[in-house]
C-alpha positions as CSV (number, residue, x, y, z in Angstrom):
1,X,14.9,5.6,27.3
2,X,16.1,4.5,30.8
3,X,18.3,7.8,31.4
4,X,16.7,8.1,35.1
5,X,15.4,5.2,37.6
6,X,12.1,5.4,39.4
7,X,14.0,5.1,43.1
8,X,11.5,2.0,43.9
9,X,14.1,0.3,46.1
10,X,14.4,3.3,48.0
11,X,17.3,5.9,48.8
12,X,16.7,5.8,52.3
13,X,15.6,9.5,53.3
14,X,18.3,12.0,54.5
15,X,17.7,13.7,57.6
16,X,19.6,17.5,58.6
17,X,19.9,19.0,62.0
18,X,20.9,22.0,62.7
19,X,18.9,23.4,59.4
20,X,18.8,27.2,60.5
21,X,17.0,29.7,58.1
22,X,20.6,30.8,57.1
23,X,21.7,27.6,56.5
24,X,18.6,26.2,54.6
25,X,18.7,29.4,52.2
26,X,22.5,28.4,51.5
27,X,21.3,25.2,50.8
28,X,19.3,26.0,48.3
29,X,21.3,28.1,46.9
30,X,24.2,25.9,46.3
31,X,21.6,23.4,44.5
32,X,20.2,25.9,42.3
33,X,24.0,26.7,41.4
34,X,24.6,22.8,40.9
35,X,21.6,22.9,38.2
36,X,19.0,22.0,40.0
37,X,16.1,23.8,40.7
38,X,14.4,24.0,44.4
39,X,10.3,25.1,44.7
40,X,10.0,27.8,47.0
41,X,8.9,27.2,50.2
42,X,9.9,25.1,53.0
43,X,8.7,22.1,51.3
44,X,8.6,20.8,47.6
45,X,10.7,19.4,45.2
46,X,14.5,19.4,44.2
47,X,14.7,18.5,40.1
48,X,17.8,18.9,37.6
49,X,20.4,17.0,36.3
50,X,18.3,13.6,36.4
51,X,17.2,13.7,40.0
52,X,13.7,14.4,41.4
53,X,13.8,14.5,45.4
54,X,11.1,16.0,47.8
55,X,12.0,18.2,51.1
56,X,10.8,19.8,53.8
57,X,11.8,21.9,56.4
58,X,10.0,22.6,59.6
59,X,11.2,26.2,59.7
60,X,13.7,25.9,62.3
61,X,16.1,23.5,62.4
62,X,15.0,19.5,60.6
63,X,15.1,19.1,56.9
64,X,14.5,15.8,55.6
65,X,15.2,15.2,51.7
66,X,13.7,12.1,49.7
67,X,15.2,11.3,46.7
68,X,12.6,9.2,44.2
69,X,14.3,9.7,40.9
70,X,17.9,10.0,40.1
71,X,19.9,8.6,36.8
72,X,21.1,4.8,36.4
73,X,24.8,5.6,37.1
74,X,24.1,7.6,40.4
75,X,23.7,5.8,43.4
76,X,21.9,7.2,46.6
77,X,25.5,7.4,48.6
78,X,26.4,9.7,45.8
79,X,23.6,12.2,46.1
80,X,23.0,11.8,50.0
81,X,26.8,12.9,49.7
82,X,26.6,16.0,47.6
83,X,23.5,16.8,49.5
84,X,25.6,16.7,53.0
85,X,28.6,18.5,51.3
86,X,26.6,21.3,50.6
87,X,25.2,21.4,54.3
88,X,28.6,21.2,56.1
89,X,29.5,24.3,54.0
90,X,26.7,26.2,54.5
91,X,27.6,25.3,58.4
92,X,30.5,27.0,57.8
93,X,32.8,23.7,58.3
């Protein structure tokens, strides 16, 4: 009981730019290889290891993420920063 927090104070949203289709399918990848799985699409929901975010993508080049679960011992810095790690390598950085 209390394994994961109901985000009610709010991870502020992440916003990408720069989200081409290339990059957004690396993206994904790289989460489903991190454990957690991604709906098809270019909008839905991110869940695994204790986090439940949603996403979209506009197809071209803005993702936004929300994150509204993720475990008591995680803050929102912590995913945000994973979550921008994967997108600077998928840029190639």
């Amino acid at each position: 009981m209390g394994e994961r927090k109901l985000d009610t104070e709010g991870c502020q949203g992440i916003k990408f730019r720069n989200v081409t289709p290339e990059v957004f399918s690396c993206m994904k990848k790289k989460l489903e290889s991190y454990g957690i799985e991604v709906s098809s699409g270019n909008s839905g929901v991110l869940e695994g290891n204790g986090i439940v975010a949603h996403f979209s993508w506009d197809g071209e080049a803005n993702l936004s993420i929300e994150i509204k679960e993720r475990p008591l011992d995680t803050y929102c810095g912590q995913v945000s920063g994973k979550l921008r790690a994967f997108w600077r390598e998928c840029q190639g950085y």
